[in-house]
N, C-alpha and C positions, 0 to 999 in steps of 0.2 A: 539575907544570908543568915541561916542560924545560930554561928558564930561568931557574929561580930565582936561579942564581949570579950573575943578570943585574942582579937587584932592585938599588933604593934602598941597602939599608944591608946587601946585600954585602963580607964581608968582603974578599974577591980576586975577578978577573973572573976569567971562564973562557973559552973560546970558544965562539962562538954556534950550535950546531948547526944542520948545512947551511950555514956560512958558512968560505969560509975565513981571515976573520978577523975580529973583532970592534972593530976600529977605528973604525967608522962607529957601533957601540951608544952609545946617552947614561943611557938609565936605563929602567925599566919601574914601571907606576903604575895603580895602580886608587883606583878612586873610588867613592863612596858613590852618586854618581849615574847609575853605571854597575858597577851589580852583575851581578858575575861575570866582568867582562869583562875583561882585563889590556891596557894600551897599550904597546906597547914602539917606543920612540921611538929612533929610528935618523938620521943622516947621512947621506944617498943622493952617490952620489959620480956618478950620471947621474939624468935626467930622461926623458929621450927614450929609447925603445923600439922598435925595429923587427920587425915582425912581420908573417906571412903567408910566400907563395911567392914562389919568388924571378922576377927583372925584372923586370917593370912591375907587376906583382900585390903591393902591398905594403902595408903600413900601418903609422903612426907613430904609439904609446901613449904617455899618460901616465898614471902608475896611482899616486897620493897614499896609499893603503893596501895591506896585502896582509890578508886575511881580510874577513870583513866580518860585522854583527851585524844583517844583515838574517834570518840563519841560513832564509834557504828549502832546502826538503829537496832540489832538482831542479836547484841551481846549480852549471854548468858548469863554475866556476873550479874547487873544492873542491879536486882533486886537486893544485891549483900550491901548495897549503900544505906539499905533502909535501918539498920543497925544502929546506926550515927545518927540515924534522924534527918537524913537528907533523902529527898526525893531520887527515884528510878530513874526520871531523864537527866534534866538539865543539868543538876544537881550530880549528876553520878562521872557527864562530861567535866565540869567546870569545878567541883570542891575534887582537889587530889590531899589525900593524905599520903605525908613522908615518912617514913618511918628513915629518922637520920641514921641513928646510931645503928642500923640491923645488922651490918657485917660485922661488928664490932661484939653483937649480943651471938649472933649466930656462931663465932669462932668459939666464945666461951662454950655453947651449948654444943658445940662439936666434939671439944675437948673433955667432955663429963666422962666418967667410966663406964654409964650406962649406955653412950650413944655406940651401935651396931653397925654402923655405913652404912643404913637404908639409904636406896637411890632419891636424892630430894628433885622435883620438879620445879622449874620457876616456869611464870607464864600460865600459871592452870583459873588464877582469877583475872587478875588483871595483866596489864603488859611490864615486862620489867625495862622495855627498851622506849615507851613514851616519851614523850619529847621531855619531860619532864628529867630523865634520866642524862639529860644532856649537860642540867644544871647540877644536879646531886651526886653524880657521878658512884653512883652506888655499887652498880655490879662489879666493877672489879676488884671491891673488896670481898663481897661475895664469893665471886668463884676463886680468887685465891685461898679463900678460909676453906671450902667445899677440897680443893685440891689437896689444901695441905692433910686435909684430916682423914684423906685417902675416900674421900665418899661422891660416887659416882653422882652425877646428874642431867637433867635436861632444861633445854630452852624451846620454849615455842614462842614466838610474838613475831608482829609485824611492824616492828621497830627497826629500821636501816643504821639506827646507832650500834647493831650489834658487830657491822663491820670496825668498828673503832676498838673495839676490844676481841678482835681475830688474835691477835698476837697472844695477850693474855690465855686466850683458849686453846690456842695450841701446844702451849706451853700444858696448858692444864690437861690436854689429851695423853700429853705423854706419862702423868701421874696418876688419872683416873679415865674410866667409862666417860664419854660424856656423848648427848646426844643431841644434836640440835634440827632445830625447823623455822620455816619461815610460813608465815600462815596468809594465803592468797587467794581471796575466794569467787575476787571478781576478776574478770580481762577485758573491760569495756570503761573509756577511764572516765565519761560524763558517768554512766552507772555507779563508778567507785568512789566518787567526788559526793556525791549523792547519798549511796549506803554506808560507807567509812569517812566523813569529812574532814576528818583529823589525823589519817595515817598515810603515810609516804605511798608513790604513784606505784600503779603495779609493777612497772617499769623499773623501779628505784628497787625494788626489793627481790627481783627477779636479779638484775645487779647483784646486788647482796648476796645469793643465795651460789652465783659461778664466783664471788669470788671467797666464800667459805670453802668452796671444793676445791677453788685454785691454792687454797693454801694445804688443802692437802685432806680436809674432814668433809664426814658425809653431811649431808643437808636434806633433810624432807621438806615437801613442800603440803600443807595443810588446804585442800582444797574444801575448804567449810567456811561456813554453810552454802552449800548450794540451793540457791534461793526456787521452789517450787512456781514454773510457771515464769521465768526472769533470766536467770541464766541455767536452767537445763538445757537448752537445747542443743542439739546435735554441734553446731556448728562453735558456743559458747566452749563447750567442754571440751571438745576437741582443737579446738584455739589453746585452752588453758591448759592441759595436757601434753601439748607439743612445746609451749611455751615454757614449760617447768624442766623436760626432758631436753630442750636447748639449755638450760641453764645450768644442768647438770645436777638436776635433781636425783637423789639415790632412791627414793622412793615419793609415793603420793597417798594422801590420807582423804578422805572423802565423808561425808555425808548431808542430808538436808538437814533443811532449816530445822531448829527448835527452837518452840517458843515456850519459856514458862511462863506462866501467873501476870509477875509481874513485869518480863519483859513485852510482852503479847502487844497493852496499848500502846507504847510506843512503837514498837512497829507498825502496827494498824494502825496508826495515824501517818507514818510515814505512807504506808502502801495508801492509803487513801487520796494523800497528796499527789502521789507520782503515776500508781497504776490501781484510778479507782475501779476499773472494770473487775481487777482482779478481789477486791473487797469480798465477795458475796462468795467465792472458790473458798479463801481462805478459812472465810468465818464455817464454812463444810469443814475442811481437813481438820482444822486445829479446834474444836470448837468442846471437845470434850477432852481434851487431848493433847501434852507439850509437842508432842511427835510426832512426825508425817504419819499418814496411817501406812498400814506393812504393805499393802497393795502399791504405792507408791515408790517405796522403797525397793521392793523387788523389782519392779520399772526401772528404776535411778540403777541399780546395780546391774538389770541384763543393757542399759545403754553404756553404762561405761568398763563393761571388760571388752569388749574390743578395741576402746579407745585406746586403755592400758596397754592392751597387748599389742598394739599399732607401732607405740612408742616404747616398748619393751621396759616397762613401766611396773614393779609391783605394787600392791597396795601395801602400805606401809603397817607396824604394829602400831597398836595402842594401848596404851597400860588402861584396865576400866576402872581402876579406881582414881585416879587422878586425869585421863585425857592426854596423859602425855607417851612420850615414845617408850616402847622397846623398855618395862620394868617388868614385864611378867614370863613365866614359863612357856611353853608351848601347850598351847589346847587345841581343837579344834574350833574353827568358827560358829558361830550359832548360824541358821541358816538365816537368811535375808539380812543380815548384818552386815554393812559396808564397810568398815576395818578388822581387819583381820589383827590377834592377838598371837606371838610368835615370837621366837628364837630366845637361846638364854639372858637372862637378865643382866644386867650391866652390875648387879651386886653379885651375882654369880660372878662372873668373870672378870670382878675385882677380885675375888676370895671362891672359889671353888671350892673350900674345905669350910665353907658355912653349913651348918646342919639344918634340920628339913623342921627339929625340934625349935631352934632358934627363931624361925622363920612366925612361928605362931604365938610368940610372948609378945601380947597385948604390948602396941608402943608406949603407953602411960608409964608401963614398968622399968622401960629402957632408958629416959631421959626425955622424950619426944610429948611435949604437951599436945592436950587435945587443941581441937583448932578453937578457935574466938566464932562466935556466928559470921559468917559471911566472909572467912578470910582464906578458904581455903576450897572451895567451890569449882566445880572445873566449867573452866568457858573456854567455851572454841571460837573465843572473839568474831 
């Protein structure tokens, strides 16, 4: 482990690989109930994230962890581990950074005179609901501070602890915008055990998602990555479709796999493992390429609007600069694009009388630091 010099009983600190200082380190800790897993609890000296392209295309992260012990083979963040000096796989499962104090840092940076309510998203690197959150109990200081400072936001993860904090959210809907999702890509549970080995049964989360609406808030359901060749098929999507619209999904988000750079080996050695036939497909699609090729894609989109519309089903929005829900104006869609981008933004309809000038002052100027490499990345776990 690359920090060992980090540990509890440490004779000397060293510096923290990837950082150029270790001022913000408090200690690192494993536990019996979290075998394997190392926590390394840190001092965040910001909260807030800026991320996307630049002018009006932008988006504001809040990221409580960096790795996550959901350990899915196909998760987009993987390579932001590499920052830290910790390896894309095992490394990216098993070393979680804490950031303890974030809600604490975040309230202050809510309260500056520059910050504007941009909608902030959690969920767009890592999960803010990991098992990990069980122990640090982080978010509900979060979205209390997000509440109070009247600034809209979203959740996506596939953490079942989100139902633990329903109450707190509800509470929080009645103050601001807020948007949530539950992100469920597989419905075959040996397959999900296998591609996700660290996040709650689809079953448990499916759970979670009828009893967010039983309390009275919408819920998307994030059907990504649809794995090319594994779970497209007719009968997979339309399983998973009917299954999300019994749970009282308000909408569904879709698309295939991506692989970047540095997520690629890892999954290729997964796929190698489980379905080598399909090896030599993959290394075609993605070979020059994070993204399904368009031809694929347009396939994956004329098979699942019927589905949709079977189950009276829309496709959900997506903000493109952070991955998360329902932060942008209405555009049209680009054609062959499986999520559609749509209806007013939840900073709109906090403040309707925000101006169109507002909207384009570079976030640096407003309070909102640029992101740290790797901390603000959108993954569609």
């Amino acid at each position: 482990m690359r920090w060992d010099k980090q540990a509890i009983d440490a004779d000397q600190d060293g510096m923290l690989p990837g950082l150029s200082s270790n001022a913000g380190f408090v200690r690192s800790v494993t536990t019996p109930e979290f075998a394997g897993v190392t926590f390394h609890e840190v001092l965040a000296k910001s909260a807030l994230n800026r991320v996307g392209a630049a002018g009006d295309l932008y988006g504001v992260t809040v990221n409580p962890y960096r790795g996550c012990s959901h350990a899915c083979v196909y998760c987009f963040a993987r390579p932001t581990h590499a920052y830290l000096e910790f390896d894309a796989g095992a490394d990216f499962d098993q070393q979680i950074v804490v950031k303890t104090n974030v809600a604490d840092v975040l309230r202050r940076e809510l309260t500056k005179p520059g910050w504007d309510r941009h909608p902030v998203a959690l969920g767009t690197n890592t999960d803010p609901y990991q098992r990990a959150e069980g122990r640090y109990r982080l978010m509900p200081g979060i979205i209390a501070a997000l509440a109070d400072s009247g600034t809209p936001f979203s959740i996506l993860t596939k953490g079942t602890l989100l139902r633990r904090d329903i109450p707190v959210l509800v509470a929080a809907a009645e103050r601001v915008p807020i948007d949530l999702a539950m992100s469920i890509a597989v419905y075959d549970d040996e397959l999900q055990q296998s591609v996700e080995p660290g996040t709650p049964t689809t079953a448990a989360r499916l759970a979670t998602v009828r009893a967010v609406r039983d309390a009275g808030l919408d819920c998307s359901v994030f059907l990504m990555p649809i794995i090319p060749f594994v779970t497209d098929t007719r009968a997979h999507l339309g399983r998973a479709v009917a299954q999300a619209a019994a749970a009282g999904a308000t909408s569904v988000m879709y698309s295939a796999l991506h692989l970047k750079p540095g997520v690629k080996p890892w999954f290729m050695a997964w796929l190698g493992r489980t379905h080598p036939d399909l090896v030599p497909r993959y290394r075609q699609m993605y070979l020059d390429n994070a993204y399904a090729p368009r031809d694929y894609r347009h396939w994956l989109g004329a098979r699942m609007r019927p589905i949709l519309q079977e189950h009276r089903l829309e496709v959900g929005k997506v903000d493109p600069a952070t991955g998360s829900m329902g932060f942008r104006d209405a555009v049209d869609p680009q054609p062959g694009r499986e999520a559609s981008i749509g209806g007013a933004s939840p900073l709109q309809r906090a403040d309707p009388t925000r101006s169109a000038a507002t909207r384009g002052v570079p976030a640096a100027t407003r309070g909102v630091p640029a992101a740290t490499p790797g901390d603000g990345q959108i993954a569609l776990f």
